[in-house]
C-alpha positions, 0 to 999 in steps of 0.5 A: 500500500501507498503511505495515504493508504497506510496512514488512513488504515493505521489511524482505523485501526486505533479507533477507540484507543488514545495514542501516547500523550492523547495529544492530536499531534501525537497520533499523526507523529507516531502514524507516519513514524510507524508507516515509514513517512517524514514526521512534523519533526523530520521536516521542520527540526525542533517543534514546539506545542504551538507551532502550524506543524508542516506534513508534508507537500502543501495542497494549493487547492482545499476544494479540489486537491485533497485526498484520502491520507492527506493530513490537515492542520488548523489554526483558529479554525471554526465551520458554522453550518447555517443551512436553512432547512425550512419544512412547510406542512399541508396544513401550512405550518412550517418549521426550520432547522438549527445550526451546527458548529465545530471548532480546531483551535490548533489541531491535526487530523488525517481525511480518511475520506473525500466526501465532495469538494471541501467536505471530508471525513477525518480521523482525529484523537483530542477532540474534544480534549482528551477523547480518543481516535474517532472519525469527523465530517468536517467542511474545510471551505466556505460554501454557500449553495442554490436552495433546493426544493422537494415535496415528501410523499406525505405533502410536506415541502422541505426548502434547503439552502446550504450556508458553510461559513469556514474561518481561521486556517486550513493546511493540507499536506500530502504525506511524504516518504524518505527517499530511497536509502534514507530513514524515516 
């Protein structure tokens, strides 16, 4: 297998289980380590807790370069869902939908999946603190979609209108292997 491949299998494998410190940055480091890939500290040197950790090969385009095993790190990172989901009844009464928020602060995860452009699916550990490997959908880019109207058997029209507003920082790397006759 290919190293996006093993990064995603090993991190599957570990779900449920807190790798060394629980710390979001401790579960990538020891993946690649383990699956013979350039670690944060095999790149950049020395890191500290702080630091916007460099993976790899940076991705130019979020919306349409990322892919599976690809590792994403954020910065002040906040996805607010404000879509409009709006239900009117036969009756016409009517009802609407809520707002769904997720935040990174500082944090890393690996896509375990492309859903569509700017949407992924990750597996991450710490989020929130302390938690263990677990998988995530998470919108990496803002997206403001047409509204799309259907009418459900029982009469009921359902109005949708997608509203993803991304803030902070996203950095995709595509993992990178030593080369040839080098130790990771």
């Amino acid at each position: 297998m290919a190293l996006p491949d093993d990064l995603v299998a090993w991190s599957v494998k570990r779900i449920g289980q807190k790798i060394g410190d629980g710390e979001c940055w401790t579960m990538l480091e020891t993946a690649l380590r383990d699956c013979g890939g350039k670690t944060s500290t095999q790149i950049m040197g020395k890191v500290g807790p702080n630091d916007d950790y460099v993976w790899g090969t940076l991705v130019k385009d979020l919306r349409r370069d990322v892919l599976v095993g690809d590792i994403l790190q954020f910065r002040n990172f906040t996805w607010e869902d404000k879509t409009e989901v709006k239900t009117t009844h036969p009756d016409g009464s009517w009802e609407t939908g809520g707002t769904t928020f997720e935040k990174r602060p500082h944090h890393t995860a690996v896509v375990e999946a492309v859903v569509e452009q700017g949407v992924v699916d990750v597996l991450e550990q710490n989020v929130p603190d302390g938690d263990p490997i677990h998988r995530a959908r998470l919108h990496i880019v803002s997206f403001l979609g047409p509204k799309v109207k259907k009418t459900l058997p029982n009469g009921d029209v359902v109005e949708t209108t997608p509203n993803h507003r991304v803030t902070g920082s996203v950095w995709a790397y595509h993992p990178q292997v030593p080369l040839p006759g080098k130790k990771p």
